[in-house]
C-alpha positions in Angstrom: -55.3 -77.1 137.3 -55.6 -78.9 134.7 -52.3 -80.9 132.9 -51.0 -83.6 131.1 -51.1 -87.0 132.5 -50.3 -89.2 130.5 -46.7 -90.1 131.9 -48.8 -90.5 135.1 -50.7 -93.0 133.7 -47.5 -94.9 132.7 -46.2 -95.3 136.0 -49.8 -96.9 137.1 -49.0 -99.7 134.5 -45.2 -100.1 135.3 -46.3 -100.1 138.9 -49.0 -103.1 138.1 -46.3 -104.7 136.0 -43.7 -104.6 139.5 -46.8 -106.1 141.0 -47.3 -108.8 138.5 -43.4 -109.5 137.9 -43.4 -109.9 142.1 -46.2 -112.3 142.2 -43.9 -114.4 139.6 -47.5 -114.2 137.3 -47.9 -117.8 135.1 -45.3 -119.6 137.0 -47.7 -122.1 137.4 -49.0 -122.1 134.6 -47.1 -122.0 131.5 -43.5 -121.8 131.6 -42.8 -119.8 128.5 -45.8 -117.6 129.1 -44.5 -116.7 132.7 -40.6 -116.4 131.3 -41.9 -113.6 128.6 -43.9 -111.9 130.0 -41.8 -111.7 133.5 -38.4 -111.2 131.7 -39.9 -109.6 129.1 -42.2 -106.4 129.2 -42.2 -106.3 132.7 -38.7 -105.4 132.7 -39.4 -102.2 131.5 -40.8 -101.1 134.3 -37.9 -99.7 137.0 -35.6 -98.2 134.0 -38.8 -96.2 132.5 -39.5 -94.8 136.0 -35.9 -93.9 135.9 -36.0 -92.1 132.6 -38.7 -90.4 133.9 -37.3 -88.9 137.1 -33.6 -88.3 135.4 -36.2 -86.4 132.6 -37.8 -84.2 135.7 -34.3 -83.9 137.6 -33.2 -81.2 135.2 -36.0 -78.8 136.4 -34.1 -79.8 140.0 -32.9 -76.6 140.9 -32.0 -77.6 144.7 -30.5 -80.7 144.2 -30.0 -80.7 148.4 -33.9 -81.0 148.8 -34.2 -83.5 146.0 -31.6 -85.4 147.4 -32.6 -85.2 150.9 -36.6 -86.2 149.9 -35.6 -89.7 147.7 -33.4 -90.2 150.9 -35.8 -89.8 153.4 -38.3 -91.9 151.4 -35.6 -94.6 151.5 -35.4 -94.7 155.1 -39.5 -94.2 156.2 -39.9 -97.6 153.6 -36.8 -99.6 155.3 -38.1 -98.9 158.4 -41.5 -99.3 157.4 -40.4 -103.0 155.9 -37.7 -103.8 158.6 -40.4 -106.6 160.3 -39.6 -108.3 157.0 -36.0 -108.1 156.4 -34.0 -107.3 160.1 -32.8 -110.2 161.8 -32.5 -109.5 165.6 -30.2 -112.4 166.7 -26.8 -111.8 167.9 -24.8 -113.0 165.4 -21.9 -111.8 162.9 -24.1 -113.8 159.9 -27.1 -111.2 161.5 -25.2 -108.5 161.7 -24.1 -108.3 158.0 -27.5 -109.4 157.0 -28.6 -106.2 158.7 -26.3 -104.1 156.7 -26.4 -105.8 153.5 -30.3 -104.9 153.3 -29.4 -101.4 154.5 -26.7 -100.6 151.9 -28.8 -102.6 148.9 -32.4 -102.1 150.0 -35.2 -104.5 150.6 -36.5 -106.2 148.0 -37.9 -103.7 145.7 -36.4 -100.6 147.8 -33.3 -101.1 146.0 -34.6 -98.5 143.2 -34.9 -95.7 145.8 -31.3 -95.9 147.1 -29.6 -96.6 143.5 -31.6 -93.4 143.5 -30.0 -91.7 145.4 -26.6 -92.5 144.6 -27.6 -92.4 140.4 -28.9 -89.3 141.7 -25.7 -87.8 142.9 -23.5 -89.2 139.9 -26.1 -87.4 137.4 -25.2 -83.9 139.3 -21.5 -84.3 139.7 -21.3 -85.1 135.8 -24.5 -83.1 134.5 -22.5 -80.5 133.2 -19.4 -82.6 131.6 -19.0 -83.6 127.9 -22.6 -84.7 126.8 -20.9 -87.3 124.8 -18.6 -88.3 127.9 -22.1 -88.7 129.8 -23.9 -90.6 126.9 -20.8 -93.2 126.3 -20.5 -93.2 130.2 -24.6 -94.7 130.8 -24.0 -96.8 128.2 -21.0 -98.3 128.9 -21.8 -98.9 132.7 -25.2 -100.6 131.9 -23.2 -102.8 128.9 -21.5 -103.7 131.7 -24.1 -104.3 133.8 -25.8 -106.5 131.4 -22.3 -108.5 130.6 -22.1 -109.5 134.2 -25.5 -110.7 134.1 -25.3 -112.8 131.3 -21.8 -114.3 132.4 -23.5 -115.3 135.7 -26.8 -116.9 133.5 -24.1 -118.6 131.7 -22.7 -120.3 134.6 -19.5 -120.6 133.1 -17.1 -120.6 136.4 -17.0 -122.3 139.9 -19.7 -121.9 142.3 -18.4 -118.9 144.3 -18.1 -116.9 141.5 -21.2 -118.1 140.0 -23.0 -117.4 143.3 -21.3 -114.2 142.8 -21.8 -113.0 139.4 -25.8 -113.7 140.0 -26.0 -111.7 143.1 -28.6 -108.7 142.3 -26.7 -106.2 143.5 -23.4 -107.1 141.5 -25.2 -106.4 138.2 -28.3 -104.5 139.1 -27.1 -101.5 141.2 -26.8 -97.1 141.1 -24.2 -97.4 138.6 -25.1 -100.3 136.3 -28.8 -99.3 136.0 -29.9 -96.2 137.8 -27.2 -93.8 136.9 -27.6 -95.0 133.2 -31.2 -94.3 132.7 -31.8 -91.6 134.7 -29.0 -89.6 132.6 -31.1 -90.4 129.4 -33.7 -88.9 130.6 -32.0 -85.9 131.9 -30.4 -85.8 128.1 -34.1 -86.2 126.7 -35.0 -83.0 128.7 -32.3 -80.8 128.0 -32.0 -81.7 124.4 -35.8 -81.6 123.7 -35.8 -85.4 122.8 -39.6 -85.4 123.1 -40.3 -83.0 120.5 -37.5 -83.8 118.0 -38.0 -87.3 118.0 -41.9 -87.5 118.3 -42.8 -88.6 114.8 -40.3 -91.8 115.0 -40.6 -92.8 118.6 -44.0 -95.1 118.0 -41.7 -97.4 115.4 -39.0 -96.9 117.6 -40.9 -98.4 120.4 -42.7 -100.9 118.0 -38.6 -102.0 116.7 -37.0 -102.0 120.0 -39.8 -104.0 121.7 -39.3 -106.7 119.0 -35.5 -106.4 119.2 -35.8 -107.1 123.0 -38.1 -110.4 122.5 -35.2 -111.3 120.5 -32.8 -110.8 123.1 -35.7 -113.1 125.4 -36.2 -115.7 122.8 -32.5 -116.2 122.6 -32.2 -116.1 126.3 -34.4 -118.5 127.1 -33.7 -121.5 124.6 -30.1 -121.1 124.5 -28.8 -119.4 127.5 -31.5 -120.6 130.7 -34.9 -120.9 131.5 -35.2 -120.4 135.0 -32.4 -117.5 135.6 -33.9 -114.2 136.1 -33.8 -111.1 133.2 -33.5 -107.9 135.6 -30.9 -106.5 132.5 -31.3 -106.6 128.9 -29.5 -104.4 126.3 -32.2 -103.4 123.8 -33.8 -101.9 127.4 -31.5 -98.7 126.6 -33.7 -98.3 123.3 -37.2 -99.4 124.1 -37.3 -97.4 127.8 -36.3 -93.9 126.3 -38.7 -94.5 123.4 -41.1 -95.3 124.8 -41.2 -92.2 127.2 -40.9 -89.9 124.4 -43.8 -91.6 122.7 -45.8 -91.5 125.9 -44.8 -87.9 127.0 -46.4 -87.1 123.4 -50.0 -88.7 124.0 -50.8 -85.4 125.9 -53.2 -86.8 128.1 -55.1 -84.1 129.9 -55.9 -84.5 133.7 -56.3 -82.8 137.1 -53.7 -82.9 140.1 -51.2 -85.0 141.0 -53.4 -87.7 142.8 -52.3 -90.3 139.5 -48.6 -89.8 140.6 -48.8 -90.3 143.9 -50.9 -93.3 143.1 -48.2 -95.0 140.9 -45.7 -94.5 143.6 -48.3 -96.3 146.8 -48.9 -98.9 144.9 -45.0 -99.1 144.1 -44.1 -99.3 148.1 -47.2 -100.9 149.5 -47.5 -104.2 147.4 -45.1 -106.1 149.1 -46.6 -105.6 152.4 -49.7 -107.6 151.2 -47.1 -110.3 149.3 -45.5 -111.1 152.1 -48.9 -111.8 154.2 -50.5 -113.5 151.6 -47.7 -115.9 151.4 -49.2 -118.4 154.2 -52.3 -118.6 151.6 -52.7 -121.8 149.0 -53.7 -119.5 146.1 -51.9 -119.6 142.3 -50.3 -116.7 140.7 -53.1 -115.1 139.0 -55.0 -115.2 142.7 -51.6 -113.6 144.1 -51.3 -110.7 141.4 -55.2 -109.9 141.7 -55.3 -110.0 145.2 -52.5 -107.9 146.0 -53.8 -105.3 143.1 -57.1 -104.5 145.5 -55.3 -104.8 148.7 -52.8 -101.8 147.1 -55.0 -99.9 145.7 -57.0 -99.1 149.0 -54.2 -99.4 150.9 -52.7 -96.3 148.3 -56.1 -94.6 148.7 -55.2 -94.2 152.4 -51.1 -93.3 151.7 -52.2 -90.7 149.6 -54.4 -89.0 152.4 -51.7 -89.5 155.3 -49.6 -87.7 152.8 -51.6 -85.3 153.3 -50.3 -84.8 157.0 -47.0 -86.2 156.5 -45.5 -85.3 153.1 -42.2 -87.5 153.2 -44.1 -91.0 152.7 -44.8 -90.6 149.1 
């Protein structure tokens, strides 16, 4: 059956871009090219696949089996990844290390469960005030991205400093994942796509210079090593560039791309982590663990033939 891909072959190239923001790409070799292009477009990345599933989420019509398949998902990976993260010493320091990773996720599992929970706030309030919902995504990633910057700033003591730069205090289901999947749940019901086709290239073109701004200033004035996970011109350039995507109508066959996009998302940090005992640079790292993926997808996608809940 034939249908349009082209949003499929979006999440292929945000899932390259987690890849190549993961592998810290340029780090060393160029210290500005490595800042803006890792805290720059890569960024884009986890809030556009966001958009994308809060834009699918209102054709959910049992939110109990969506809920319970992004869940399920969440715990196959975490078990799947637990060599890497569990600590089996009896200790209290272990112990709360255990649950730490199981509340937040590991490493880059932390989309699936701020999922989950975004996922569950976008239901409860779906059908409130559309404004109430708008001003409430907005305000919660604002805030998100204040807390960010205060910790970049390193403006108080070190505990609260150590604090305030802690992922999940900033980048979390309410600060990121609740915000951008309700814009694209609002881009779906409002038909977003097809009102604002004809201005979302400049709008993409505008907010993409508007958020190398936002870089630029970051990285002269505010810090050069800190990381970027939030910026604010994100809430312009992500839903943009959806709707400009969603418009290319790229014509295809099956959902193979999909699935793709989403193996290569879980997968590459298996291969990062056992290519860290190797002497090879950044480029080596991204390149490597690109090929390694991409078969190792190849295979997902067939088990998921047999076992449906892995992709």
């Amino acid at each position: 059956m034939t249908r349009s891909v082209s949003i499929d072959v979006l999440k292929v190239i945000l899932a390259l871009f987690v890849i190549a923001l993961h592998s810290k790409i340029f780090i060393d070799f160029n210290d500005i090219l490595y800042f803006f292009s890792v805290n720059g477009i890569f960024r884009i990345a986890v809030p556009v696949f966001l958009v994308i599933t809060g834009y699918y989420f209102y054709l959910v019509t049992n939110f109990g089996a969506w809920l319970k398949r992004v869940a399920f998902l969440y715990i196959i990976w975490m078990f799947f990844y637990g060599l890497f993260y569990i600590d089996f010493s009896l200790s209290v320091y272990a112990l709360l290390k255990n649950i730490y990773f199981i509340l937040f996720g590991y490493h880059h599992l932390w989309y699936l469960i701020g999922t989950v929970f975004g996922g569950i706030l976008l239901f409860y309030l779906k059908d409130s005030n559309v404004k109430f919902q708008f001003f409430l995504a907005i305000l919660f990633f604002t805030l998100g991205c204040i807390v960010q910057y205060l910790g970049n700033f390193h403006l108080f003591n070190s505990k609260w400093d150590m604090v305030l730069n802690a992922n999940p205090i900033y980048r979390n289901f309410l600060t990121v994942c609740y915000p951008f999947l309700t814009f694209g749940y609002l881009i779906h019901k409002f038909n977003l796509t097809a009102k604002y086709k004809k201005i979302a290239p400049f709008a993409v073109i505008i907010s993409l210079i508007l958020l190398y701004v936002e870089v630029y200033i970051n990285y002269f004035f505010i810090s050069k090593t800190d990381p970027l996970d939030l910026m604010f011109f994100l809430m312009l350039l992500c839903p943009s560039l959806f709707i400009f995507v969603f418009n290319l109508n790229i014509e295809g066959q099956g959902k193979k791309l999909a699935l793709f996009s989403t193996a290569l998302y879980l997968i590459h940090p298996l291969f990062q982590n056992l290519l860290k005992s190797f002497n090879i640079n950044s480029i080596e790292l991204f390149l490597v663990t690109v090929v390694l993926s991409c078969l190792a997808s190849i295979v997902l996608i067939m088990l998921n033939k047999k076992i449906k809940v892995i992709l």
